[in-house]
TIKE-171280 format. One record per residue (C-alpha): residue number from 0; x, y, z. Coordinates in pm, 1 decimal. Example, Ala and Ser with C-alpha at 12.3 -4.5 7.8 and 13.67 -1.06 7.14 Angstrom:
2
<rec 0,<1230.0,-450.0,780.0>>;
<rec 1,<1367.0,-106.0,714.0>>;
//
This chain:
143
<rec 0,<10518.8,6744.3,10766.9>>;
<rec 1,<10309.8,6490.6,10509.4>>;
<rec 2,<10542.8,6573.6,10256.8>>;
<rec 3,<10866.3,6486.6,10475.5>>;
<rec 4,<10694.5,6122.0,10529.7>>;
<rec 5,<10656.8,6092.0,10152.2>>;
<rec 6,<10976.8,6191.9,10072.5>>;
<rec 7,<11111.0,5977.0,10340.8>>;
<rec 8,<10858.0,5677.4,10217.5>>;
<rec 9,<10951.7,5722.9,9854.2>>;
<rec 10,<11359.2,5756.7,9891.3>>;
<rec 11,<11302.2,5421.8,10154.5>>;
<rec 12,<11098.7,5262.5,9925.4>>;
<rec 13,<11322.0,5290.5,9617.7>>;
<rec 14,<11614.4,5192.4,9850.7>>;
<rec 15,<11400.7,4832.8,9863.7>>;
<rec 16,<11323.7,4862.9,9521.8>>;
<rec 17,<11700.9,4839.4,9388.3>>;
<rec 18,<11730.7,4571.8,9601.4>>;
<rec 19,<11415.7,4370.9,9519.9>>;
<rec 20,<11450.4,4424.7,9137.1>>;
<rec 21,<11805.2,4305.6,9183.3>>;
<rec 22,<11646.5,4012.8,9359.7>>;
<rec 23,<11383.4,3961.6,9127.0>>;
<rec 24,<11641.9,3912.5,8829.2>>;
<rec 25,<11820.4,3665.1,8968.4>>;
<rec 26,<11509.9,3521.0,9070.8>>;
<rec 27,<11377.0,3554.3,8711.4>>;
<rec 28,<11687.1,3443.3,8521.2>>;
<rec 29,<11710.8,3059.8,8749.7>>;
<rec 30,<11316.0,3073.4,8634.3>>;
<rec 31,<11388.6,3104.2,8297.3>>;
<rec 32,<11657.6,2871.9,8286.5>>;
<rec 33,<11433.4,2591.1,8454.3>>;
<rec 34,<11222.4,2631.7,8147.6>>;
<rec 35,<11514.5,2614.9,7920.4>>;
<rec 36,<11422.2,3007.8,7823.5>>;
<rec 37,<11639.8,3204.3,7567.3>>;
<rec 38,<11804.3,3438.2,7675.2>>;
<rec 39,<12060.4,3588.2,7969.7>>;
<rec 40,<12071.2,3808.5,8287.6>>;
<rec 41,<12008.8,4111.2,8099.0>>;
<rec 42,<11679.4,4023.5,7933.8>>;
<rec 43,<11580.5,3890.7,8319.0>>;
<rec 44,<11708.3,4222.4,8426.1>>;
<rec 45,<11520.9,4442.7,8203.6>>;
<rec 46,<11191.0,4249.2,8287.4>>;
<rec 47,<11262.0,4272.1,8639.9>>;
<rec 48,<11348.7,4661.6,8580.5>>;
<rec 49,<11004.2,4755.3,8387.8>>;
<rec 50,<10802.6,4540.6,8671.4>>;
<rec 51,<10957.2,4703.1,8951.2>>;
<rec 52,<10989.4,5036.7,8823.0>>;
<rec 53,<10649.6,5070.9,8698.9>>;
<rec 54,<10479.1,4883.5,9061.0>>;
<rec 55,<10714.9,5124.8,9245.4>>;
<rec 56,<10548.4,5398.5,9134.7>>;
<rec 57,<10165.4,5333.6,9095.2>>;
<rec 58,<10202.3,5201.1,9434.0>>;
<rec 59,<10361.0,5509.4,9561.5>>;
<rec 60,<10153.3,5769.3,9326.1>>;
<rec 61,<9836.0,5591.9,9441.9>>;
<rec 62,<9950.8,5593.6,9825.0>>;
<rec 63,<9958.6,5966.0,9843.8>>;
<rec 64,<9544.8,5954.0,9833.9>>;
<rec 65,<9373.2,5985.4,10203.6>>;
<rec 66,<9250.2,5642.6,10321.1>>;
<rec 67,<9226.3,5459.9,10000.0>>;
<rec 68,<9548.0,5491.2,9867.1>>;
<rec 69,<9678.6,5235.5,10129.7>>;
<rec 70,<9403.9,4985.9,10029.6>>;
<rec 71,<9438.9,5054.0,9654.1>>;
<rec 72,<9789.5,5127.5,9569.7>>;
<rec 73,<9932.2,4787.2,9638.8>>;
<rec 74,<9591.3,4628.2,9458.8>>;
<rec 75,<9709.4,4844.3,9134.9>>;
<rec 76,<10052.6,4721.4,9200.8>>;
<rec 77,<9975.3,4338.7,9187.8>>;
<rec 78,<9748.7,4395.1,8896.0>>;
<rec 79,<10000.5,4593.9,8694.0>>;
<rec 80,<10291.3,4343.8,8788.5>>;
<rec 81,<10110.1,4038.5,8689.0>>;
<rec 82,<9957.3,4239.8,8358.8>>;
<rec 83,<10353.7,4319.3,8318.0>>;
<rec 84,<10548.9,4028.9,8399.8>>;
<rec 85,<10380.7,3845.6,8165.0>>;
<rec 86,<10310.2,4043.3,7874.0>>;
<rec 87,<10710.1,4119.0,7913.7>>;
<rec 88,<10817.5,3775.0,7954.7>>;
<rec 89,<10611.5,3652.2,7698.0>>;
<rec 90,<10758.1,3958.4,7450.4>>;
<rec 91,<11096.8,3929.0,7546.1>>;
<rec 92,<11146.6,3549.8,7592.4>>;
<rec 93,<10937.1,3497.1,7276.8>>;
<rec 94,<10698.1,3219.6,7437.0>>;
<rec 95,<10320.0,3171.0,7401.4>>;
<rec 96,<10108.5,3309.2,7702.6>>;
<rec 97,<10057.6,2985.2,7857.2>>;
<rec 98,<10415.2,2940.6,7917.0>>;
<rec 99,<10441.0,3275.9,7997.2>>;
<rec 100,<10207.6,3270.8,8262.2>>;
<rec 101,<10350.2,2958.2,8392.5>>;
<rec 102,<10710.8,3080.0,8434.0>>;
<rec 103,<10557.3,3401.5,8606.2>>;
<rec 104,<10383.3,3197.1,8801.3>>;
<rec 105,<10681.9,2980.9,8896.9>>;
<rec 106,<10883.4,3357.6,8939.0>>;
<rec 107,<10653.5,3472.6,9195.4>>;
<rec 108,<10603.2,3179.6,9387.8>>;
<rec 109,<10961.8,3188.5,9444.9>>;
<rec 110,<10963.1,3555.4,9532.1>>;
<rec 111,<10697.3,3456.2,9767.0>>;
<rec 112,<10938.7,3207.9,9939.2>>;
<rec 113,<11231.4,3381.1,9925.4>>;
<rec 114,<11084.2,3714.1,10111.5>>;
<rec 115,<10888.7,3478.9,10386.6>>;
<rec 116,<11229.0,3304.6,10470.4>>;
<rec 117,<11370.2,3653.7,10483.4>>;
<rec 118,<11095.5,3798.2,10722.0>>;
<rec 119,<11100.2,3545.3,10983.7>>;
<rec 120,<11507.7,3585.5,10974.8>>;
<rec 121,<11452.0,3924.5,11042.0>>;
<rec 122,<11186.1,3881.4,11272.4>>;
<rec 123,<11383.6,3587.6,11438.0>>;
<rec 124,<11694.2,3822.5,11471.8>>;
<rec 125,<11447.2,4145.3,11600.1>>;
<rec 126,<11262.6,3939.7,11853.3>>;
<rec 127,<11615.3,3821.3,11965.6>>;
<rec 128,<11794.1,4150.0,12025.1>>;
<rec 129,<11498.2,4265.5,12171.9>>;
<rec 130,<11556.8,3945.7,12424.9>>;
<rec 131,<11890.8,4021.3,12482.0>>;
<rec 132,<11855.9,4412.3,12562.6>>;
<rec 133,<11626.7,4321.0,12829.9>>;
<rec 134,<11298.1,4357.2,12660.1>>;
<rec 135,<11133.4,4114.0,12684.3>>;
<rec 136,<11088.9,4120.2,13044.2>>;
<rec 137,<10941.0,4502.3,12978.8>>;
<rec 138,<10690.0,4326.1,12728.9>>;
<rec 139,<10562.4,4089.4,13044.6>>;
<rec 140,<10739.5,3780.5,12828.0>>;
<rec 141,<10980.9,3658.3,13093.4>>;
<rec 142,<10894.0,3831.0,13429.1>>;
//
């Protein structure tokens, strides 16, 4: 049965991870044309690709330990995207590591903001259909 959930987890979690590096490029590319960056989509996409691709799986290699893999996969992950993002931005965009650092810094922050908006719209929207099938007043809310 454990392997069923981590098939399930991985095959769900690289559903999210198409998206998100799909996300992140876009995210990446308006990045590095705020800081009038050579290059197009596809060096944005490729960055995007190696982060994603290589956080995907530490996290989910590293979550298949009992009890710390939880705690220490997604620690790995940040580590290795940061490490990443800006070795790859700085090697593909052909920038110093200052400015390298600064546009990943600038790229997360608005990955940050993006995915909170898109939490509490999808927590807005949950917590609403629950209200309007009635369950609220199950959860002692209205009655």
């Amino acid at each position: 049965m454990a392997m069923f959930g981590a098939a399930v987890g991985f095959v769900g979690g690289l559903i999210f991870a198409v998206i998100g590096i799909l996300i992140s490029s876009v995210l990446l590319w308006i990045t590095a044309k705020l800081f009038k960056l050579k290059g197009g989509f596809s060096v944005a996409f490729m960055i995007a690709l190696i982060v994603g691709v290589v956080s995907f799986l530490a996290q989910w290699i590293l979550g298949l330990i009992p009890f710390i893999g939880a705690f220490l996969g997604p620690l790995v992950s940040l580590v290795l995207a940061i490490w990443l993002g800006i070795t790859q931005i700085k090697g593909k965009y052909k920038v110093d590591t200052g400015k390298a650092v600064l546009v990943w810094l600038v790229w997360f922050i608005m990955s940050v903001v993006l995915g909170m908006i898109v939490g509490f719209m999808m927590a807005f929207l949950l917590v609403g259909a629950g209200i309007a099938m009635g369950g609220a007043s199950m959860m002692g809310f209205l009655g």
